[in-house]
C-alpha positions as a Markdown table, in Angstrom:
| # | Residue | x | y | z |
|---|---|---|---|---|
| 1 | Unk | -40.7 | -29.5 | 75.0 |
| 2 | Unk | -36.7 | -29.2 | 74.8 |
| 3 | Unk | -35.0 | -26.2 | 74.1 |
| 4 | Unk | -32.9 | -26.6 | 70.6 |
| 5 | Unk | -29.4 | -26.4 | 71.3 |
| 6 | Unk | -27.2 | -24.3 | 69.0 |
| 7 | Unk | -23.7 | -23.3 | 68.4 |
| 8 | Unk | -21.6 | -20.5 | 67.1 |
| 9 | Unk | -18.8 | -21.1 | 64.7 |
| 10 | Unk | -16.4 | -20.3 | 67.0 |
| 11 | Unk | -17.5 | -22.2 | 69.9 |
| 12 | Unk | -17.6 | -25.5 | 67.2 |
| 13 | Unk | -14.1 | -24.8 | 66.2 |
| 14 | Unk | -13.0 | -24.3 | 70.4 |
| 15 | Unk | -14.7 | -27.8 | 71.0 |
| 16 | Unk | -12.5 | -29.8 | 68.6 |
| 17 | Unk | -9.7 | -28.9 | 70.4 |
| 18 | Unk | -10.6 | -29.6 | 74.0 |
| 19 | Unk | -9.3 | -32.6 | 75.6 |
| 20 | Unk | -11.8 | -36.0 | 75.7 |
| 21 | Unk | -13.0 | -35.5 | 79.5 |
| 22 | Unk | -13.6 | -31.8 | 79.0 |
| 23 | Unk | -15.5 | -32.9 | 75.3 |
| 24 | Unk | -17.5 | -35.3 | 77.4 |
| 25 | Unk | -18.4 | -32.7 | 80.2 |
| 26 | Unk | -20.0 | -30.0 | 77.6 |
| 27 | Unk | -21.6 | -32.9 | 75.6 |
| 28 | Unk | -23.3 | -33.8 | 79.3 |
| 29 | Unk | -24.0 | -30.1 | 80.6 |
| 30 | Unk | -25.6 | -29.5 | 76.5 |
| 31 | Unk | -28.2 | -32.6 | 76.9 |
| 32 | Unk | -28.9 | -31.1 | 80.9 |
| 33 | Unk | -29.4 | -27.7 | 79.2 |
| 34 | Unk | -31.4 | -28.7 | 76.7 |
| 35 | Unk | -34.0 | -29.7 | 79.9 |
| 36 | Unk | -33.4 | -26.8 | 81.4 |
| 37 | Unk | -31.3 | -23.8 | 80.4 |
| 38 | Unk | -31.8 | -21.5 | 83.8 |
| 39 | Unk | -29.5 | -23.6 | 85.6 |
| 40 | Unk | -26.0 | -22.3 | 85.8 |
| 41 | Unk | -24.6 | -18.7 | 87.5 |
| 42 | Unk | -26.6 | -15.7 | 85.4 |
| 43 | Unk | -24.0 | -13.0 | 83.9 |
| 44 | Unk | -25.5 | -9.7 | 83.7 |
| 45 | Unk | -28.9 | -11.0 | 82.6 |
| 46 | Unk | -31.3 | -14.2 | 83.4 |
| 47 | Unk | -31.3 | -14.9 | 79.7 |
| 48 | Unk | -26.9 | -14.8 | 80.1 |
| 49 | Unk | -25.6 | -17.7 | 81.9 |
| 50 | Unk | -22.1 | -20.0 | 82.7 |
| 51 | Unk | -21.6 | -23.2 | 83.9 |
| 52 | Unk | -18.3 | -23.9 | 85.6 |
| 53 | Unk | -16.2 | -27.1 | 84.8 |
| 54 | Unk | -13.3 | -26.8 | 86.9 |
| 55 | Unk | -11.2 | -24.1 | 85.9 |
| 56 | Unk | -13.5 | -23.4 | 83.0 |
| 57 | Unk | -16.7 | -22.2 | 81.5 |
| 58 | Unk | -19.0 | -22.9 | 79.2 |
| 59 | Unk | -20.9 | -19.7 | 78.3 |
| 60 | Unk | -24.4 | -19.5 | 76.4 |
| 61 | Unk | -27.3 | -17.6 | 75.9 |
| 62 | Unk | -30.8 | -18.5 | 76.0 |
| 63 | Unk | -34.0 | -17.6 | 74.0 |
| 64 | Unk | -37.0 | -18.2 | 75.7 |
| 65 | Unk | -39.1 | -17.2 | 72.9 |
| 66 | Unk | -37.5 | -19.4 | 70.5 |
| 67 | Unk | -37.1 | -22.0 | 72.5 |
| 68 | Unk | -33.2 | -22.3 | 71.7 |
| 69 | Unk | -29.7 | -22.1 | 73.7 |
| 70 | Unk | -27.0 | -20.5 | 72.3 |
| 71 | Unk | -24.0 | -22.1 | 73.4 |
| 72 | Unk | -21.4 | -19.0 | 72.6 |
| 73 | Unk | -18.0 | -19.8 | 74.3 |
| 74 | Unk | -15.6 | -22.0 | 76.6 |
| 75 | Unk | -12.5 | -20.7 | 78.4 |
| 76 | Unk | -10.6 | -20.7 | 81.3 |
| 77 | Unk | -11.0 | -17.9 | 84.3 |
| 78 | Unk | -8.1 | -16.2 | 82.6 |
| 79 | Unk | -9.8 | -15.4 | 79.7 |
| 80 | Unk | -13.5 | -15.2 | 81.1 |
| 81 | Unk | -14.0 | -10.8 | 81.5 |
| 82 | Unk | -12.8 | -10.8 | 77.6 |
| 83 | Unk | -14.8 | -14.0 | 76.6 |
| 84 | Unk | -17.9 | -11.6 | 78.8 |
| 85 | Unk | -17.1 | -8.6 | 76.9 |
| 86 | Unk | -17.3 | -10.1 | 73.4 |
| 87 | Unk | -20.4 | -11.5 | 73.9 |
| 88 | Unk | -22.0 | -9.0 | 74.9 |
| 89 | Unk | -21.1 | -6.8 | 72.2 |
| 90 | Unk | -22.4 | -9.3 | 69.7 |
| 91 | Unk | -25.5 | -9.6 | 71.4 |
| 92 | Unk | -27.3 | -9.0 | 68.5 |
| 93 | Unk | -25.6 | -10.9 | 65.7 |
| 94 | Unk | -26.1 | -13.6 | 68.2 |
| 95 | Unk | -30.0 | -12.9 | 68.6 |
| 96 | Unk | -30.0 | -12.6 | 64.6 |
| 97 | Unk | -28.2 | -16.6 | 64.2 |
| 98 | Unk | -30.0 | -18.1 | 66.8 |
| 99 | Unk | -33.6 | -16.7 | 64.6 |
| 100 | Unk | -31.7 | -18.1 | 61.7 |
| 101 | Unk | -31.4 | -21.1 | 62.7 |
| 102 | Unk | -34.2 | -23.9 | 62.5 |
């Protein structure tokens, strides 16, 4: 059985404005994740993971228990230690969407 794949707000809003080839890349690495979330390089935790598309990544959380993937953020290695930071302070409002979500 496939994990659900969900979004936050932000990471919906982020998508819109990335270019077509980098659109088509995360649509592809969502379907692969969906099969299997534990691929990627864990951050921090097993459950915390990236996957790298060039001189980006596409960060997300997954739930075992629900059965979902959070897919949280994409950004460039500039940005990646802030992009780390916030989500792990928001661990838990992210834990209290993805159990909102059906």
């Amino acid at each position: 059985m496939p994990f659900e794949i969900i979004e936050t707000e932000t990471f919906a809003k982020r998508f819109e404005s990335l270019d077509k080839r980098e659109q088509a890349w995360v649509r592809k690495t969502v379907t692969k994740l969906a099969g299997n979330p534990f691929t990627g390089k864990p951050l921090h935790f097993e459950w915390f993971r990236e996957k790298k598309f060039e001189d980006k990544r596409l960060y997300y959380l997954i739930y075992p228990e629900l059965r979902k993937v959070l897919i949280a953020a994409f950004g460039d290695k500039k940005g990646q230690q802030r992009i780390i930071d916030t989500i792990i302070r928001n661990l838990d409002a992210y834990k209290t969407l993805a159990g909102m979500i059906q």
